[in-house]
N, C-alpha and C positions, 0 to 999 in steps of 0.2 A: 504494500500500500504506500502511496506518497507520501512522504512527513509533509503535517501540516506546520508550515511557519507562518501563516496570517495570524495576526493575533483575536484571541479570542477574548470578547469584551464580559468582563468577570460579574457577572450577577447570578440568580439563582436557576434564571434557565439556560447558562452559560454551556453546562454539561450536554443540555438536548441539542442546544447549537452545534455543538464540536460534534456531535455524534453523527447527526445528521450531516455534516460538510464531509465528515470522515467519508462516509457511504457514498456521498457524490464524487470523491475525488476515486474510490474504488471501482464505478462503472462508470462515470463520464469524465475521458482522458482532457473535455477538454477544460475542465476547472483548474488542469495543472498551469494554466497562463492565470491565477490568481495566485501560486504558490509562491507569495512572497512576503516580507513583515510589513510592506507599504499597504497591505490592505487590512481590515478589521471587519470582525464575523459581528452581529449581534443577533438576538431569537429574533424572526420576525414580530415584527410592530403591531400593534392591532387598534383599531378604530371604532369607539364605539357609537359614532355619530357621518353617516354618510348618505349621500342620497343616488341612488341607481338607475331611478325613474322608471323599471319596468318590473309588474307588466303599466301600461298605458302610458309611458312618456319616450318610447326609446327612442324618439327625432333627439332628445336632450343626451340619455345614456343609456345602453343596455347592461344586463348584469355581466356580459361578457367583454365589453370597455371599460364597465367599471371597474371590473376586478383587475384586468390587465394592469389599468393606469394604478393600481393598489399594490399589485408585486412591481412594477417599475417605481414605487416611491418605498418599498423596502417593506410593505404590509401582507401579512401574510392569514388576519384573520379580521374583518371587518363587521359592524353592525349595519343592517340597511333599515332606515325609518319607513313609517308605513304612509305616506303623503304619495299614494300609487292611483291606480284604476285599475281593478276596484282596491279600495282597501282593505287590507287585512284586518276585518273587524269579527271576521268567522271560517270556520273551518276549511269550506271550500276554497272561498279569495285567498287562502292563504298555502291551500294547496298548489294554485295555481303559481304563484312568486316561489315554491320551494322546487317545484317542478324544471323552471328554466333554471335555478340554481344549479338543481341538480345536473345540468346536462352542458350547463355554459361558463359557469364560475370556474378561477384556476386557484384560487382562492378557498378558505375556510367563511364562507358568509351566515350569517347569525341575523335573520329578520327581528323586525320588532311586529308585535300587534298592538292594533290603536285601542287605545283607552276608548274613544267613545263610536257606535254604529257613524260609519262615512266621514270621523273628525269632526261630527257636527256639535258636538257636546252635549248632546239632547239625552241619549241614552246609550249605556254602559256596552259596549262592544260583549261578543260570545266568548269572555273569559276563561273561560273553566273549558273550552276547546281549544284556544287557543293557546295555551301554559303549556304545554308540555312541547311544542315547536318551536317558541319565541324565546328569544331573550330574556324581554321585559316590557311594560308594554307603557306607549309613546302618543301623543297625538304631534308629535313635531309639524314644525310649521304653522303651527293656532294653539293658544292657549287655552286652558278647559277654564271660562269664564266663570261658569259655578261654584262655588265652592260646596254644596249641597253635592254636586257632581264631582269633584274632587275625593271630597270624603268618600261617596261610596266606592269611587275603585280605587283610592288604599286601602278600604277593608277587606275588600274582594280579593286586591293584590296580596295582600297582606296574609289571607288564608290559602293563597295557591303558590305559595312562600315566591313569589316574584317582586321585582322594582318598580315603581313607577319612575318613569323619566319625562321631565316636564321640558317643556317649551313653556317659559313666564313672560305674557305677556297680557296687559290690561288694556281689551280693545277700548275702553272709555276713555284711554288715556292716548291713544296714539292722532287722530285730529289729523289724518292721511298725509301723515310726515311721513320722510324714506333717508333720509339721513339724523343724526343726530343733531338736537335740538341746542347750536354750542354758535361758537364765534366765528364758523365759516357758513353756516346756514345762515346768518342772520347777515352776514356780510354782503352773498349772493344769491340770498331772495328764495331760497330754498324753505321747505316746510322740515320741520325737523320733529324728532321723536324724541320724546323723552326719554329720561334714567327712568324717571316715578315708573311709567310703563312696564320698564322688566322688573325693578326690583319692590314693586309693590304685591306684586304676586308669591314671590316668591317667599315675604313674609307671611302673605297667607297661608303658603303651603307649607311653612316651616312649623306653625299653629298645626295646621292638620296631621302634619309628621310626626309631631307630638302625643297628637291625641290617640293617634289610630296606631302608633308604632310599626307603622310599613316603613321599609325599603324606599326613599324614597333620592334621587339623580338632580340635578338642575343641571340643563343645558345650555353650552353658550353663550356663558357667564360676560357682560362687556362693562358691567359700572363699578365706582369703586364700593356704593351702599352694599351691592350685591353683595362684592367679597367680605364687608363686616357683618351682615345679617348669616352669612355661611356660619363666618368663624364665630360668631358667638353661640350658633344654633349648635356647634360641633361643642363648643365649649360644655354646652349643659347635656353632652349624652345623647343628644338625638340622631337619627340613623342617618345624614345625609351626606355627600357625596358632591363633587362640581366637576366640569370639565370649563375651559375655554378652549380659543383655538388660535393661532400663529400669527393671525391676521391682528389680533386684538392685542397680544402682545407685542408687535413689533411694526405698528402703525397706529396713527390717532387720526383726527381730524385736521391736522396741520401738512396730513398729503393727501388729503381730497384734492383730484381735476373732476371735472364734467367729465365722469366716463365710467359707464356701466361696471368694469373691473371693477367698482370700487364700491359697488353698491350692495351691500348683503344686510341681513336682519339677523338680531340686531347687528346697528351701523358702530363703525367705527365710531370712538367717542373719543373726550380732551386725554391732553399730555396726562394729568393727572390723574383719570382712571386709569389709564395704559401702566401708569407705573403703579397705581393699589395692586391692578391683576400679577406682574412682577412680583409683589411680594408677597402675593397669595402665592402664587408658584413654589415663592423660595421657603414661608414658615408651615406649608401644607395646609394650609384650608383649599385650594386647587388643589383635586386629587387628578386629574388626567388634563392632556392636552387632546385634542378631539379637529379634526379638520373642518367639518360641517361640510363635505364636499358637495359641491350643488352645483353640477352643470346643468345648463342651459345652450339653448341654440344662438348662433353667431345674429340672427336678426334680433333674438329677444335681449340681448345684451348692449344692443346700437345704439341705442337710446335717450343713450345719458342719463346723471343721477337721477331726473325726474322720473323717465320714459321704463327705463330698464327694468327689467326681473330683479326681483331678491335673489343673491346669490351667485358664489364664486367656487371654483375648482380649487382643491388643495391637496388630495392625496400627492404628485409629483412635486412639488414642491417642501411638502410639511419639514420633512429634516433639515435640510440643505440652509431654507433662509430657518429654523432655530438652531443648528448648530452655528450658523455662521453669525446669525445676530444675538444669541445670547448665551454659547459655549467657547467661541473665542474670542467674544469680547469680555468675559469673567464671571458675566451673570449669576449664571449656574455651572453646577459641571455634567459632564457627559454624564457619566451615572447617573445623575438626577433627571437628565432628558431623557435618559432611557426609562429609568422610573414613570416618567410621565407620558410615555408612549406605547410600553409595551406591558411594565411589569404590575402598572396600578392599575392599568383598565380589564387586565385579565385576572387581579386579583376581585375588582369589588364587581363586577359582570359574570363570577366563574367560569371565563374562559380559558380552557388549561392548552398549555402552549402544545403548538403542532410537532408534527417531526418537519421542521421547518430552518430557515435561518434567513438573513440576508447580508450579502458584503459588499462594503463599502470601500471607495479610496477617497480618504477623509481631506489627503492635498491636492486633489482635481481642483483648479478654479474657473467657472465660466458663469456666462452671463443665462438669466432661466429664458427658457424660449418655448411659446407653447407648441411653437409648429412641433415640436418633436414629444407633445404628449402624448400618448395611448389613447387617455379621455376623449369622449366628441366633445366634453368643453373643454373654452380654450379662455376663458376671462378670469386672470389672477391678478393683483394689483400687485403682485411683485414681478413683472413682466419685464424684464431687461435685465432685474438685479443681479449684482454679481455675488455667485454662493462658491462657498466649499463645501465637497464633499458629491460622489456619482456614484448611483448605484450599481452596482458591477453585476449581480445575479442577486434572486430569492428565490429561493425552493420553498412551496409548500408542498405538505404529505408526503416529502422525499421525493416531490417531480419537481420541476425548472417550470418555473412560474412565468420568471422575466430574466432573459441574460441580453448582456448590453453585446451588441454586435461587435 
């Protein structure tokens, strides 16, 4: 067998990595042009916030681009939200999205089922059929406005030992803003969106998490109120959980242009939340970093911040701009990005790691270009930046997932 000299990035699913590269370098000769110390193995990555759009959106992604563009950014087991046609709110619909899983993913994918029949909030999705196929169950994309309706599926969740994962947002509060409600909306005539909006919800579900003692996720995380209501709800005992995601941490509203790239919900917000989320990262009230990958098609993104869709592409991108903007600039350390990518979202989701891996060459530098994504989206506001770090191959299940040509 080959000696492996890549180094192998030391956490607790360190051994399954090595095992797994071992097996690849044993049947496929051609892993031996990675046999060198310039490159580093880590478990693959996993995602517990993505969007795949099928069945009923594949003009935006199918689950066989998504997943591609997922082992091309080093992920090797991902969550898909349930904002489809139809939705996964019952057994059938939800056969239906497990079915082209099965035949198209190269990837480990992990559905969510929606908390409420079609996302409407009105009433309680067919839970108790869909628990044993799902993750945890989601309305992403709309916030469950009721709290009457929140309560009962933490209880529901709660007795089918599952999570609930929120999307917080307070439609009475948003006033068909699409940016944040801050010093560049008001400059350029823009309708902005408030903090109050996400993080008023989320105190109310931090109440219900309380009461009902479910499982309960906040997605998305972008104000700094958010990250104090987390940390102090974590402080008294209560069960919850946060993700943000790369965009949030390492842009504000101070590089907002007119252009769709740039327009996701929640919107980017001030210098000062960017940096509260930073040090949720750093003292662990952020338990994961999370993409929100959400392609869309090249006309829906035209637009401008007005016009455009909610929503940007991040799986090929995620590592590269947070290694590069907040592990070599001192931020954080690697371990701890790896924590927030791989080893926390598989920890509090019970995703147990695959026979999988991915490697990287951490001193590649270039500029990000989406022409060269897997994804059918192609709208990142980090579109020119210059990163380190290229993903060189991922094996999931002990197959090659993605190898860089």
């Amino acid at each position: 067998m080959t000696e492996i000299k890549a180094t192998i990035h030391q956490n607790e699913f360190a051994k399954s990595a090595q095992g797994a590269f071992s097996k690849c370098l044993a049947v496929d000769p051609s892993f031996s042009v990675f046999n060198t110390d310039e490159y580093i193995i880590f478990p693959g990555f996993c995602d517990v916030h993505v969007h795949f759009r099928e069945p009923g959106y594949f003009y935006k992604e199918t689950i066989r681009t998504g997943s591609l563009a997922a082992a091309h950014g080093g992920y090797t087991a991902v969550c898909t939200m349930p904002n489809l046609n139809p939705v996964p709110d019952c057994r059938s619909n939800l056969s239906l999205q497990l079915s082209i899983i099965n035949i198209d993913s190269v990837i480990n994918i992990y559905p969510y089922g929606s908390i409420t029949v079609g996302e409407k909030g009105e009433q309680l999705s067919d839970m108790d059929a869909l628990a044993a196929k799902t993750v945890a169950f989601s309305d992403d994309g709309r916030g469950v406005q009721s709290a009457d309706m929140m309560r009962q599926a933490m209880l529901k969740a709660k007795s089918l030992g599952k999570m609930i994962v929120a999307h917080c947002e307070d439609n009475s509060l948003l006033f068909g803003g699409y940016i944040h409600d801050g010093k560049y909306c008001a400059e350029n005539g823009h309708k902005g969106i408030s903090s109050e909006s996400e993080w008023r919800q989320i105190e109310r579900d931090i109440v219900l998490a309380q009461e009902t003692g479910c499982a309960y996720h906040v997605c998305h995380i972008s104000c700094k109120e958010s990250v104090e209501l987390i940390r102090q709800a974590k402080a008294r005992g209560i069960d919850i959980s946060c993700e943000t995601a790369p965009h949030y941490l390492l842009l504000d509203e101070n590089d907002l242009i007119d252009d769709g790239r740039f327009k996701m919900n929640p919107p980017l917000r001030s210098a000062d939340d960017r940096l509260a989320l930073i040090e949720g990262i750093k003292d662990g009230t952020i338990d994961i970093i999370a993409t929100d990958h959400a392609p869309h098609s090249e006309d829906e993104k035209s637009k401008g911040l007005a016009g455009s869709a909610f929503g940007i592409v991040g799986l090929e991108t995620a590592f590269p701009v947070l290694y590069t903007g907040l592990v070599k600039t001192g931020v954080i350390s690697l371990d701890k990005l790896i924590d927030l990518i791989c080893v926390n979202p598989r920890k509090r989701f019970g995703i147990k790691i695959d026979k999988g891996f991915t490697l990287w060459k951490l001193s590649d530098e270039y500029a990000i270009d989406p022409g060269r994504f897997l994804s059918k989206g192609r709208a990142t506001p980090f579109e020119g930046k210059k990163v380190y770090g290229r993903c060189c191959a991922t094996v999931a299940n002990g197959v090659v997932a993605y190898k860089e040509v």
